[in-house]
N, C-alpha and C positions, 0 to 999 in steps of 0.2 A: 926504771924498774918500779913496779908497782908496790906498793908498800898491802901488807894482808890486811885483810877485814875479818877483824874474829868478833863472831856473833858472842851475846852472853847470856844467861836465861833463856828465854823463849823469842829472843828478840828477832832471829828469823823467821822464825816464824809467823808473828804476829808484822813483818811488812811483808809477808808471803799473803797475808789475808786483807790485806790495803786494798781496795778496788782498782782496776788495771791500769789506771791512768795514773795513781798515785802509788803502785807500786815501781810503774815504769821509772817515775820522777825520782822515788827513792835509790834506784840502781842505779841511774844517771850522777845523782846527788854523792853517792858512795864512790861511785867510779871517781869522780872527780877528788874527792878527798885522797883514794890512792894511789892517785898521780901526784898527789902531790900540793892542789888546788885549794880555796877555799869554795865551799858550797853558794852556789847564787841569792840564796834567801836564807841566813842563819844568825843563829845568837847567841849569846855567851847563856850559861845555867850556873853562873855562881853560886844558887841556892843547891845545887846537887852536889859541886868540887870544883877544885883547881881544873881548869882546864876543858870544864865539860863544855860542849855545845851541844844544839837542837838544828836540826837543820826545818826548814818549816815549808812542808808541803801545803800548795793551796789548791784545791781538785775541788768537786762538787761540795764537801768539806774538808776541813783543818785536819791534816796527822802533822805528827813529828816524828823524829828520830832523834833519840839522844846519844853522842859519842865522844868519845875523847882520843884525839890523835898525837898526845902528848910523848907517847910510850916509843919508842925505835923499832922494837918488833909488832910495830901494825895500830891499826886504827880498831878500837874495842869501842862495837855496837850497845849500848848498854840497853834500851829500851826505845821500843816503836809501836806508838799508841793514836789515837784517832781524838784529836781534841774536840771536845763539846761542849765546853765553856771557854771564858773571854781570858779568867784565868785557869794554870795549869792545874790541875788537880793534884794534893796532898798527895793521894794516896800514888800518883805519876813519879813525881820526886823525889817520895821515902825506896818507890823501888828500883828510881836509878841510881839513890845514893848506896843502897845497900848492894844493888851489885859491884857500882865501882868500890866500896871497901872489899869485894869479893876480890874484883881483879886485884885492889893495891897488895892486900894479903897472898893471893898464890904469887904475884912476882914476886914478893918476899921470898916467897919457902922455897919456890926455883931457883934463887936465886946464892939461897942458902946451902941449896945440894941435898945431897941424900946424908941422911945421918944429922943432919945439925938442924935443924927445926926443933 
């Protein structure tokens, strides 16, 4: 069974605008995460959270995808951006971590039910 991919932000969007050959890699790369696989070319983002990785496309140039497959209902896309430098860009990392506080917060409050939050 394949485990879900839940986009977060803008993040499908933003591998929807990848150029074709590095959006193809990213579907391929995902696919494989939700079966269950690790990604061919990937690495840990400690600097984002527990758990997070980048999966790292190489096309005419550098994207990423940052996701964390830690959670049991599904692999949460957090951010997929077009690298252009050697290192990742601040402003890349403040808003994968701010989404994964996004996610760690509503599993909270789903978690909590209705009325108790």
């Amino acid at each position: 069974m394949l485990k879900a991919a839940i986009w977060v932000g803008s993040a499908r969007r933003d591998v929807r605008a990848f150029p074709e050959n590095a959006r193809r890699r990213a579907g391929y790369e995902i696919y494989r995460l939700q079966q269950g696989y690790d990604p061919t070319d990937w690495k840990p983002m400690s600097s984002v959270g527990a758990g997070v990785q980048e999966i790292r496309i190489h096309a005419e140039r550098e994207h990423r995808v940052v996701y964390v497959a830690k959670f049991d209902e599904g692999i949460y896309v957090l951010h997929a951006f077009e690298k252009k430098t050697q290192k990742t860009m601040r402003s890349d990392i403040d808003l994968a971590r701010k989404r994964l506080r996004d996610v760690v917060r509503d599993r909270a409050h789903q978690k909590a039910g209705p009325g108790k939050r």
